[in-house]
Structures are given as structure tokens and as C-alpha cells.
C-alpha positions, 0 to 999 in steps of 0.5 A: 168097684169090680174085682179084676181076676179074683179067684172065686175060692178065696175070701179076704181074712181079718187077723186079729193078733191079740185073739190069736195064738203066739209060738214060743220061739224060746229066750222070751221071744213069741211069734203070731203067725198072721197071713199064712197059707191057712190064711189062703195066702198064695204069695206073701206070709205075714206075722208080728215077733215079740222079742223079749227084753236083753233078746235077740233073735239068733243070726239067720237068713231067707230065700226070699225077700223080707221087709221088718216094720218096728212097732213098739220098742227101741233096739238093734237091726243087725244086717250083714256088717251092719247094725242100725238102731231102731224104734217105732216106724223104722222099717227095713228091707232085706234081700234074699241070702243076707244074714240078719237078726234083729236085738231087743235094746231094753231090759225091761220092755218088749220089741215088737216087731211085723214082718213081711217074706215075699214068698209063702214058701219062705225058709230060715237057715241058722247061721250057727247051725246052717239048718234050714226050714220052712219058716211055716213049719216053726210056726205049727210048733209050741203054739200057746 
């Protein structure tokens, strides 16, 4: 097998998620930031979010491409006017500027959820307050 246009700098990286360190994104919710630019990511950033029981994560949208894949859990995709149950394996796409979230449907066990965003340099703008920030920046912060 020959690499085509590899760049010489760059390694491959093995993430393993229960090694590494979670952001408290507040009402029980966690995130592990997986591919990133630390990672030597160029194009994509990667993590998994746990939401915790009755949570939801607060209404919000990107300027890029993102993709959600469901890993443990039952609960709610809310996208635009849309709400969609989901468990384990469903997986969405969401264009870029489409206001979503995503709603823990248990009481008492986690949603896990691994997200994708088709640009490293990707932003969340709250609905609620209309701030936007790099999505990497939230990730440098409560880290536990």
C-alpha cells in the first residue's frame, strides 16, 4: 500500500476516549474533544458528548457541515422544526446555519452522542444569545 500526497509532518493518532479528559459543558453534560487540531487535524474535528439525564443541549447552529452518530442512549434530535426520536446507530446530518440540539429522553441513564463538523475551524452560535465562538475554544475550558 503507498501513500499518496501524505504530508511528511503529520503522524496518524489513536484517541482513546475513556483515557482522556472531558469539558463540563454545565447541566450534567460532558464533552471529549477527540480529533482536533492538536490532533494535526487539518480539515474535520471530531469528539463524543455525554448528555446527561432530563438534559438537553441548548439550541444552536454551525458554519459548517456537522454529522451526529447516536452511541448509547434514547432521546431527541431537534433540527429546525423538527424533532426526531433517536437510539443507538441513528445518525443525522445537518447543514451548515440550521438551528439544532440534541435532548436526553431518559431520567436516569446518559445520551452519548460522537459528532463530526467538516471544518476544524468550526463556530456555535447560541440561539438564545446569538454568540458565536470556535467550537475548539469551548473545548480549552473546565477541562476535568
Amino acid at each position: 500500500m503507498t501513500a499518496a500526497a501524505a504530508k511528511p509532518d503529520l503522524k496518524a493518532s489513536l484517541m482513546r476516549p475513556d483515557q482522556m479528559p472531558s469539558v463540563d459543558r454545565g447541566g450534567g453534560n460532558r464533552t471529549i474533544p477527540l480529533v482536533t487540531r492538536a490532533t494535526g487535524s487539518q480539515q474535520m474535528l471530531t469528539g463524543m458528548t455525554m448528555i446527561g439525564p432530563g438534559s438537553a443541549i441548548p439550541w444552536h447552529y454551525h458554519d459548517c457541515e456537522e454529522t451526529v452518530l447516536v452511541l448509547e442512549g434514547e432521546g431527541f434530535a431537534e433540527v429546525g422544526e423538527e424533532v426526531h426520536p433517536v437510539k443507538p446507530m441513528d445518525t443525522t446530518w445537518i447543514p451548515c446555519n440550521l438551528p439544532h440540539r440534541f435532548r436526553n429522553g431518559s431520567s436516569e441513564k446518559p445520551l452519548k452522542i460522537f459528532w463530526v463538523y467538516a471544518s476544524v475551524d468550526a463556530t456555535r452560535t447560541m440561539v438564545e444569545t446569538g454568540e458565536t465562538r470556535p467550537v475548539s475554544a469551548e473545548h480549552a475550558r473546565k477541562s476535568a
